[in-house]
C-alpha positions as CSV (number, residue, x, y, z in Angstrom):
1,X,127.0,111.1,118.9
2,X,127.4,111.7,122.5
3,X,124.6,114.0,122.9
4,X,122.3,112.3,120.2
5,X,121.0,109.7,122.4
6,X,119.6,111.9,125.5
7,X,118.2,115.0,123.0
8,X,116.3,111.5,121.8
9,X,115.2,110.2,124.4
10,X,113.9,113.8,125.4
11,X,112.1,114.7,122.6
12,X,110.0,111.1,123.0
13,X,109.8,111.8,126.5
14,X,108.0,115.1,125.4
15,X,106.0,113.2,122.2
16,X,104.6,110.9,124.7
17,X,103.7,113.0,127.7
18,X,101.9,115.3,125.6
19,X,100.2,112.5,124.0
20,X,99.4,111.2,127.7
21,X,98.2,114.9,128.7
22,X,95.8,115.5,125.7
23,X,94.2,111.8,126.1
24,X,93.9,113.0,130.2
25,X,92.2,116.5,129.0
26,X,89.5,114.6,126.8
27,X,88.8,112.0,129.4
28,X,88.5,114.7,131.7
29,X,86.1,116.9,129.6
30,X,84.0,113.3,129.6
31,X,82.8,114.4,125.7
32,X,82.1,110.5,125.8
33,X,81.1,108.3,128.6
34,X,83.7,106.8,130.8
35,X,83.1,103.3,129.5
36,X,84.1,104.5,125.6
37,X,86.9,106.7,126.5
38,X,88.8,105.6,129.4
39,X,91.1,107.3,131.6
40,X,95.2,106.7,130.8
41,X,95.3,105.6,134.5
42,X,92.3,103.1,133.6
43,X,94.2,101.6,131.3
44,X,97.3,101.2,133.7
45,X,95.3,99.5,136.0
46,X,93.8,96.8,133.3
47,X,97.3,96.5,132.5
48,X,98.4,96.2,135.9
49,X,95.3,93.7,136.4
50,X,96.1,91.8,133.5
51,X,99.6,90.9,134.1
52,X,98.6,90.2,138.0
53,X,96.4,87.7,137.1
54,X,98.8,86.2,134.5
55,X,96.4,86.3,131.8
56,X,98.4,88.9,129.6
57,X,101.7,86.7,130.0
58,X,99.5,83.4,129.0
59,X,97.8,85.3,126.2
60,X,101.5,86.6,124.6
61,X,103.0,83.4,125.3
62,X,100.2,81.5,123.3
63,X,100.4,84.4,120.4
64,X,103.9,84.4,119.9
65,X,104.0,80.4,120.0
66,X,101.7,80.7,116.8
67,X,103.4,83.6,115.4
68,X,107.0,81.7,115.8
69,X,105.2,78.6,113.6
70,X,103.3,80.3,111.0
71,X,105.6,83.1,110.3
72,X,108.9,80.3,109.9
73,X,106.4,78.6,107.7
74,X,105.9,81.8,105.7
75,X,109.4,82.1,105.4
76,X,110.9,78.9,104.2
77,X,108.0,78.5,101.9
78,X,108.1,82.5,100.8
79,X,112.0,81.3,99.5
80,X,111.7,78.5,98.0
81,X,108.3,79.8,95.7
82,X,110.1,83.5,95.1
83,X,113.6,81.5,93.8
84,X,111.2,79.5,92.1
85,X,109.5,82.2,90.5
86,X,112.7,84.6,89.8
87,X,115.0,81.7,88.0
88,X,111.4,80.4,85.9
89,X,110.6,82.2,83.0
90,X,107.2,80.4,82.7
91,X,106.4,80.7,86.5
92,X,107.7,84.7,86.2
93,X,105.4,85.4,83.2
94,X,102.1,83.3,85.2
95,X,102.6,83.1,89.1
96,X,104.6,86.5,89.2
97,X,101.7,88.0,87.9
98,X,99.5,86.5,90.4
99,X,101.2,86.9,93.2
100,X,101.4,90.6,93.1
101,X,97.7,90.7,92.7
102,X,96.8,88.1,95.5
103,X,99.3,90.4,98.0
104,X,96.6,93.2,97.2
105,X,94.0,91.1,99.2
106,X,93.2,91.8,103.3
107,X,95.0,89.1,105.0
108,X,90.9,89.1,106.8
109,X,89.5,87.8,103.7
110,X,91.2,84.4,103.8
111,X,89.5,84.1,107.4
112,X,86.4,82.5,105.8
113,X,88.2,79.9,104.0
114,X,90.3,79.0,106.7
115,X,87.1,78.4,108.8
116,X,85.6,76.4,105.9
117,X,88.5,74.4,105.5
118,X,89.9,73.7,109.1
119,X,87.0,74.7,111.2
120,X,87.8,76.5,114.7
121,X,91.3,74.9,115.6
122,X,94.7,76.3,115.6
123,X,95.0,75.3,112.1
124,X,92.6,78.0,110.4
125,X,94.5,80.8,113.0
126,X,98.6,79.4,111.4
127,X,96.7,79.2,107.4
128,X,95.5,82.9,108.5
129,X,99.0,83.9,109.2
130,X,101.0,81.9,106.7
131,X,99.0,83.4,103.9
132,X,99.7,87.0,105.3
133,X,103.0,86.9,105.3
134,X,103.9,84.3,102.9
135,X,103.6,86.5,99.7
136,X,105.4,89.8,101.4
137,X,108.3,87.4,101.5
138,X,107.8,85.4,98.4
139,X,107.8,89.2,96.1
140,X,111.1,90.5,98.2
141,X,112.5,87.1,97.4
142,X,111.9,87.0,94.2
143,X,112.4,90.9,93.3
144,X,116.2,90.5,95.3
145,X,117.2,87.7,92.4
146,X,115.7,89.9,89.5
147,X,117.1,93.5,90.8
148,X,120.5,91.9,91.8
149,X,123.0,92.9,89.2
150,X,124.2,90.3,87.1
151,X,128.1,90.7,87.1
152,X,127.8,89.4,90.8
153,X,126.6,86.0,89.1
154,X,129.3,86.2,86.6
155,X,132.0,87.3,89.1
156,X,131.1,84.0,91.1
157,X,130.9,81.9,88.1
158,X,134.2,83.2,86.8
159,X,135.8,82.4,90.9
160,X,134.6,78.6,90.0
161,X,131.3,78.8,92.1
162,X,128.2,77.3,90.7
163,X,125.4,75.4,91.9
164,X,124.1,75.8,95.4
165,X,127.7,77.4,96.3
166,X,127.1,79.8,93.4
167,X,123.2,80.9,95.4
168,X,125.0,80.5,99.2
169,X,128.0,82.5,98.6
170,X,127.0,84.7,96.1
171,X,123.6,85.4,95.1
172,X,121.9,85.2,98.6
173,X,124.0,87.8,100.6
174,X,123.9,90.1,97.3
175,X,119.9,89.9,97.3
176,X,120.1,90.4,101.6
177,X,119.0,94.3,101.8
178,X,115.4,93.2,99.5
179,X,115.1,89.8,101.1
180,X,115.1,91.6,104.9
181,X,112.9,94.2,104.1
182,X,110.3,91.4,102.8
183,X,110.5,90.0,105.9
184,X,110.1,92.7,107.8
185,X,107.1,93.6,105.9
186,X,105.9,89.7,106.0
187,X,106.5,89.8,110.1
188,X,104.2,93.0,110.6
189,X,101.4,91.6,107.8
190,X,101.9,87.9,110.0
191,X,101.4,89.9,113.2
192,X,98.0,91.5,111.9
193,X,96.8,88.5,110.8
194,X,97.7,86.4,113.8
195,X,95.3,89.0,115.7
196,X,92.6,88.6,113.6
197,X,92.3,85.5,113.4
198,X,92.6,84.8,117.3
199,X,89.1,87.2,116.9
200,X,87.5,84.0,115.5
201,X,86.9,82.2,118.3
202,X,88.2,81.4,121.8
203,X,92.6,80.7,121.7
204,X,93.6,81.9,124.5
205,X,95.4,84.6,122.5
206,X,95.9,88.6,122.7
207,X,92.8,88.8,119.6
208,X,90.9,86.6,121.9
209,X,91.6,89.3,125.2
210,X,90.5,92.0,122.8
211,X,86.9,90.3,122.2
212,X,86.4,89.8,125.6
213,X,86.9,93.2,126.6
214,X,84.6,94.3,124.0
215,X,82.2,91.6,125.2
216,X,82.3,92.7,128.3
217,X,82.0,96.8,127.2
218,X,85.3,96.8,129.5
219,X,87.4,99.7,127.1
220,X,90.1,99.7,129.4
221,X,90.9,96.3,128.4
222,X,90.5,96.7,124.6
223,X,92.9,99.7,124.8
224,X,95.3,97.8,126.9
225,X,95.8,94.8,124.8
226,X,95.8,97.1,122.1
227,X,99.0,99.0,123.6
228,X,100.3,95.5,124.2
229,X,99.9,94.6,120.8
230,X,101.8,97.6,119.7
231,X,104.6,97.4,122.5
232,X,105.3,94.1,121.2
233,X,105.8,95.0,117.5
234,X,107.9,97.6,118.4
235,X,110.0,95.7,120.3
236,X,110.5,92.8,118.0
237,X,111.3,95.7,115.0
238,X,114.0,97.3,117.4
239,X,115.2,94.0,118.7
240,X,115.4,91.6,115.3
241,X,114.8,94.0,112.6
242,X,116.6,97.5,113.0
243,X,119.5,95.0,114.4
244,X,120.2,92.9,111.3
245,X,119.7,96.1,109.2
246,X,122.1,97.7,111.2
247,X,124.5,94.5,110.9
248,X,124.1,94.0,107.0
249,X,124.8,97.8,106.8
250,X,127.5,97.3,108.4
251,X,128.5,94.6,106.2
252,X,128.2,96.4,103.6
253,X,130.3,99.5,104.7
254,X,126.9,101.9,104.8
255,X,126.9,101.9,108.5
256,X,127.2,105.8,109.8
257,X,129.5,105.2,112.6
């Protein structure tokens, strides 16, 4: 395990400066204009500009302020429809059903409505969000009661639990491993839609940085939010995500140590 961690970190090192190098040789070859394929020290210096200027800290603050509200909105209303749907037989057989094929649909599509509906405000940008997460979680919810296996319900039944001590004892740490990987699905699907709808119109947020670079045929920009927008999902995956996997494994003696 010692030497895991540096052979690691070396082998990214390597991934990433030849990524670096390859981008440098093409910019270099200028097989497209400057102003389409920017330089990698272009884009360090939009990045360096943007966070100078404080416009890249206001723009994440603002995103992750909506993402915080619509994707907690997601999730409370992701469990209470997927327990609804899982202990239902009617809802199972009609809403199940549905909900699988309404998860097929681009998160973009409900953009329209949520124009229609609540015009250009920072409601149509959380309906966005909510409805691209909310059925990621509802399915892992509702998939974590079916799949569970039933002697864990019996087992608490039989220790005299039942009730809402029956589901907070038993039956939600037994359905954990489906209900975190539908939320870790629902946070990436709430992330893409946050962006897009912050496309729509001006909000202050990273989508709204990204339009203005394009506006502005400024490429460096684009690319630098866009790294932004990446960096952030992958720390928020290391940070939240990978750590309560790591925890419930853990838990649940599957932990390699």
């Amino acid at each position: 395990m010692s030497n895991s961690l540096p052979k690691k970190i070396a082998r990214h090192g390597i991934f990433y400066a030849g990524l670096i190098g390859i981008w440098s040789l093409l910019a270099a070859l200028k097989i497209w204009p400057p102003y389409v394929f920017p330089t990698p020290w272009g884009v360090w210096e939009s990045l360096a500009a943007g966070f100078a200027d404080h416009s890249f800290w206001i723009a994440i603050a603002v995103s992750m302020k909506r993402m915080l509200l619509g994707y907690g909105l997601s999730v409370v209303l992701g469990m209470i429809l997927g327990l609804g749907v899982a202990s239902n037989k009617f809802l199972e057989e009609t809403m199940g059903g549905l909900l699988v094929s309404l998860q097929s649909l681009p998160s973009i599509c409900w953009l329209p409505l949520a124009v229609l509906w609540f015009g250009l405000t920072e409601k149509a940008i959380l309906f966005v969000v909510v409805m691209g997460s909310l059925l990621s979680v509802t399915i892992a919810m509702e998939d974590g009661r079916k799949q569970m296996p039933k002697i864990y319900k019996m087992a608490g039944r039989n220790l005299g639990a039942k009730g809402l001590q029956l589901f907070w004892y038993v039956l939600l740490p037994a359905s954990l491993p489906f209900i975190l990987s539908g939320l870790k699905q629902g946070w990436a699907f709430a992330w893409r839609s946050l962006i897009s709808g912050e496309m729509i119109f001006i909000s202050l947020g990273l989508g709204q940085l990204l339009m203005m670079g394009r506006d502005l045929n400024d490429m460096s920009q684009v690319i630098a939010v866009m790294l932004l927008i990446i960096g952030i999902g992958y720390i928020v995956d290391g940070l939240v995500f990978k750590a309560l996997e790591y925890r419930l494994q853990q838990k649940w003696g599957l932990a390699v140590s």
